[in-house]
C-alpha positions in Angstrom: -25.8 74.3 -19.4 -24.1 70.9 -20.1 -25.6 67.9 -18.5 -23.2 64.9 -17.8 -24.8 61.3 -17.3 -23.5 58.4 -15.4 -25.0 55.0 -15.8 -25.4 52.6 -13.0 -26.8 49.7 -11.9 -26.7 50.6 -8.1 -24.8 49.4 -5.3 -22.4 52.0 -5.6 -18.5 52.0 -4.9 -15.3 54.6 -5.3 -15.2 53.3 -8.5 -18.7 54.8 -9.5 -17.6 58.0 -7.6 -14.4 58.4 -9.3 -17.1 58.7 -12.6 -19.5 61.3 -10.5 -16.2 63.0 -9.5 -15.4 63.4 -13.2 -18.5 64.2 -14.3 -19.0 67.1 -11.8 -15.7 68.8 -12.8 -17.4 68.6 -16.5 -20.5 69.6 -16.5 -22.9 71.8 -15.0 -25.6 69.3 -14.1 -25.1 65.7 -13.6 -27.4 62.5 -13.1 -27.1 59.0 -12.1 -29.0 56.4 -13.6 -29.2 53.6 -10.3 -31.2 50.7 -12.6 -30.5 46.9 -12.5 -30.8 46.8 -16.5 -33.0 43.3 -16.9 -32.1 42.7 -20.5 -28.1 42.6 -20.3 -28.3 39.8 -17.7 -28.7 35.7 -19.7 -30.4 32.5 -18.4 -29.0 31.9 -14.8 -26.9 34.9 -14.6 -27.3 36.9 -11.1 -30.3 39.2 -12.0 -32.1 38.3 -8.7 -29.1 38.2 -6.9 -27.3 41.0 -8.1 -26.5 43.4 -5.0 -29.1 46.8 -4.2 -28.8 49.4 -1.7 -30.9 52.6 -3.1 -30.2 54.7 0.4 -26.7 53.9 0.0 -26.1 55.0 -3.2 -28.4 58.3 -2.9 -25.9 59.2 0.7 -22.5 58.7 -2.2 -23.6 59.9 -4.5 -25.0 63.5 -3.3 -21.9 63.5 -1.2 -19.9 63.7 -4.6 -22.3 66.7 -5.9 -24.4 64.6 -8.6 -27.9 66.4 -9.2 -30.0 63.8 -9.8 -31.1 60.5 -9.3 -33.3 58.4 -11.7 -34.3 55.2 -10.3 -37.1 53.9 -12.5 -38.9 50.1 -12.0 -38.4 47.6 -14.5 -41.8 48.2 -15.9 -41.4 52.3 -16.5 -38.1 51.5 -18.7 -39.8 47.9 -20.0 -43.8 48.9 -20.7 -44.2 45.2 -22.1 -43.8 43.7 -18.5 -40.9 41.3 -17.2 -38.1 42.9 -18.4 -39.0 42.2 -21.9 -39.1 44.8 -25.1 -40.2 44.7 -28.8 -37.4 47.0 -30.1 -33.8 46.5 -28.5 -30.6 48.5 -30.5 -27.8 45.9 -31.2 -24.3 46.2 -32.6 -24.4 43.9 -35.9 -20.4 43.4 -36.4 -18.1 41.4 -34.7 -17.5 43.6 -31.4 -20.1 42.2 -29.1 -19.4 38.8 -30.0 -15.5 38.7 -28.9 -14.3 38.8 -25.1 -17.1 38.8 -22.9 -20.4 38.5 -25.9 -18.5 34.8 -26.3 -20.4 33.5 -23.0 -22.9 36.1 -22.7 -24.2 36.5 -26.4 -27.0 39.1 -25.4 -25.1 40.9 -22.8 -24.5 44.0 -25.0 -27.5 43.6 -26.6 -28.9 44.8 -23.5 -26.2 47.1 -22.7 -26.8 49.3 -25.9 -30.7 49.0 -25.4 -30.9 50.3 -21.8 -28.0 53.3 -22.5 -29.9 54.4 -25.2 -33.1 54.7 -23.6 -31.2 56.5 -20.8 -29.5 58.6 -23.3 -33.2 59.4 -24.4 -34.5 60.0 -21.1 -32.0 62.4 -19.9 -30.5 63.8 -23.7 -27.0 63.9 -22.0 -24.2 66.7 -23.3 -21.5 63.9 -22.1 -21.8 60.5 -20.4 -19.4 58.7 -18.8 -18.4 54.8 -18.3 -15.6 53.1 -16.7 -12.7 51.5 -18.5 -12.9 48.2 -16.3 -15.6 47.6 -18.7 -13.7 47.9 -22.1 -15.1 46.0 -24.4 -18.8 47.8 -23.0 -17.1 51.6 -23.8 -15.8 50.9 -27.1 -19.2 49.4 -28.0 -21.0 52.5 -26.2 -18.7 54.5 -28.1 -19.2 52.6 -32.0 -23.1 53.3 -31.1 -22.9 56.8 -30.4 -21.1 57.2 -33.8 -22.8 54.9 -35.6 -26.6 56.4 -34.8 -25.5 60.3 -34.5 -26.0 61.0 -30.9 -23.6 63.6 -30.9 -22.7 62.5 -27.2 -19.1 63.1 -26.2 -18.8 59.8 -24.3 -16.0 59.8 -21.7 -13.7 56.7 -20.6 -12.3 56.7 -16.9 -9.9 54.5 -15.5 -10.1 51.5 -13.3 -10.2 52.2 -9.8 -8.5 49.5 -7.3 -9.1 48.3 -3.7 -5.8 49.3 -1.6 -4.3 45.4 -2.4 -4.9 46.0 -6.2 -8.0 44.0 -6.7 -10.4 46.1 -9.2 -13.2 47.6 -7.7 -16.8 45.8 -8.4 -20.2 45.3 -7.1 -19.7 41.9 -7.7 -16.3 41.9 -5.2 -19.3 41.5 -2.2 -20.0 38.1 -3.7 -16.2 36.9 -2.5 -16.2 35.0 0.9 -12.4 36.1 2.6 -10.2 33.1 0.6 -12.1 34.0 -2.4 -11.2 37.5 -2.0 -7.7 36.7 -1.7 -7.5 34.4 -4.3 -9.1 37.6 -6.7 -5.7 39.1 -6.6 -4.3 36.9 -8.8 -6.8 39.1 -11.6 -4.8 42.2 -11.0 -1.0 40.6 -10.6 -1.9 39.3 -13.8 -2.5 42.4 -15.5 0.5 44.1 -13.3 2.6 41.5 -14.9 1.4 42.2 -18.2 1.9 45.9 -17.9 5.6 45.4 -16.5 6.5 43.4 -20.0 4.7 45.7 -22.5 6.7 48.7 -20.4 9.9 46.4 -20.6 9.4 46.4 -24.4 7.5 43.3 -25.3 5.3 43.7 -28.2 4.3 40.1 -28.9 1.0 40.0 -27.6 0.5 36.2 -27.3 3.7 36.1 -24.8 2.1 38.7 -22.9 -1.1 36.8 -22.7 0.8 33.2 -22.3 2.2 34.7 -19.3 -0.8 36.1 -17.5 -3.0 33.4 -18.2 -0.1 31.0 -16.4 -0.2 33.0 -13.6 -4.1 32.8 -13.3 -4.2 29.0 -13.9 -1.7 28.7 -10.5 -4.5 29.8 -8.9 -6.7 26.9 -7.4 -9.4 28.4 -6.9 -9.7 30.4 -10.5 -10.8 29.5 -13.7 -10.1 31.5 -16.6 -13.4 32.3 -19.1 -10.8 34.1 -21.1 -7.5 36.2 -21.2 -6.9 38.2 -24.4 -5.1 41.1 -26.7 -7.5 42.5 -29.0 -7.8 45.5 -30.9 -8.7 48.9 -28.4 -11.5 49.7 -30.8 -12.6 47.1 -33.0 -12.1 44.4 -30.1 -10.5 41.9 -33.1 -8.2 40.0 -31.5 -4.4 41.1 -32.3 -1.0 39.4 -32.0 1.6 42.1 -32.1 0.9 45.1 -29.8 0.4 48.0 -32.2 -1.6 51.0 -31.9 -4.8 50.8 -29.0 -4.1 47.7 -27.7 -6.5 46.0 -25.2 -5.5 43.1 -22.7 -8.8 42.2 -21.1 -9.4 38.8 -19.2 -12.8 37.8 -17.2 -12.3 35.1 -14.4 -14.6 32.8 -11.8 -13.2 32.7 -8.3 -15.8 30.5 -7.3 -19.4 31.2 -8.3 -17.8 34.6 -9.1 -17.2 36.2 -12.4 -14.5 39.1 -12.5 -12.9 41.0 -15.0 -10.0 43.2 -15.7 -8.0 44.6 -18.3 -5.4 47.2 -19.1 -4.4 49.4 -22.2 -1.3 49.8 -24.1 -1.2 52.6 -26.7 2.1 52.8 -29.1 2.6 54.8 -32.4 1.7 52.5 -35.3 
């Protein structure tokens, strides 16, 4: 019997059942984690704030055949109290500290720590994570190699609101100009897309470009916009190879992200 995992930190959307969906047609068994991780969020980030909606998620997510549900407390995945642990996994290279690990240094920290214990908890055949969060599934990915989990781990793509906006928990955050102002995320990376397919393989254009776009955009401002490497996340100036555009962006109080993938023969 193979047993499929997908992580989650709760309030769910299509894009988490586009994951379930995936998983199901994989494995025999599949279980959703539904756990606000503590230790992935930094000093004034939206921990308390962050949306819930446990009912919710348990009506999408058996309507999309997952199996189980584990919903632990804080204190049954962090024994120390307040979110807190003695022993977290971290990635020692460079990868967590480009892109998004440059304003949230012990995001993936966190990130590795939680999936670990979850891939510990439920000893997954396969586990599977969106590729809106790139830099997180190439980290996920380096871990499971590096400490011989012998996990197939399973990238799925982005999944978009009818207007083009990636979907996100954090989209609930967006009062209605906000919301509209948030497309200028994906028409950035649709633009970008349209000149790598047009044959442009000077990345810096490509990102000169999109981050343009984004900066006509009153209400946005840009944390970053970048071309790095698809697998060592080290940023890159001539698209060769896996190459990752990835940008994250405040529309007000809120911070998006986004990204697409280019892949050409080296």
């Amino acid at each position: 019997m193979t047993v499929g995992l997908v992580p989650t930190m709760g309030y769910l959307h299509e894009g988490h059942a586009s994951l379930v969906d995936k998983a199901v047609s994989m494995c025999d068994r599949v279980v959703a984690s539904d756990f606000v991780n503590p230790t992935q969020f930094g000093p004034g980030e939206d921990l308390d704030s962050y949306p819930r909606d446990f009912d919710r998620d348990c009506a999408l997510l058996e309507e999309h055949g997952c199996s189980m549900v584990f919903h632990p407390s804080v204190d049954e995945m962090y024994p120390d109290g307040g979110g807190k642990t003695a022993t977290y996994v971290e990635i020692l290279n460079d990868m967590p500290k480009q892109l998004c690990g440059k304003t949230r240094p012990i995001h993936f920290r966190g990130v590795c720590t939680v999936v670990s214990k979850l891939f510990n908890i439920v000893m997954p055949d396969k586990a599977f994570f969106g590729q809106k969060d790139a830099q997180q599934l190439a980290i996920i990915r380096r871990m499971v190699r590096d400490l011989s989990y012998g996990i197939e781990i399973v990238g799925c793509p982005i999944v978009r609101e009818a207007d083009g906006l990636a979907k996100s928990s954090r989209n609930t955050y967006l009062n209605p100009e906000e919301r509209r102002a948030a497309l200028v995320l994906s028409k950035a990376v649709f633009k970008g897309q349209e000149m790598a397919e047009q044959g442009e393989k000077d990345a810096r254009k490509i990102v000169k470009e999109m981050t343009e776009m984004i900066e006509r955009e009153p209400l946005a401002k840009i944390d970053y916009v970048s071309a790095v490497d698809g697998v060592t996340m080290e940023p890159v100036e001539t698209i060769t190879g896996t190459t990752l555009f990835a940008m994250a962006v405040y529309i007000g109080k809120t911070r998006l992200i986004d990204n697409f993938i280019v892949e050409v023969a080296k």
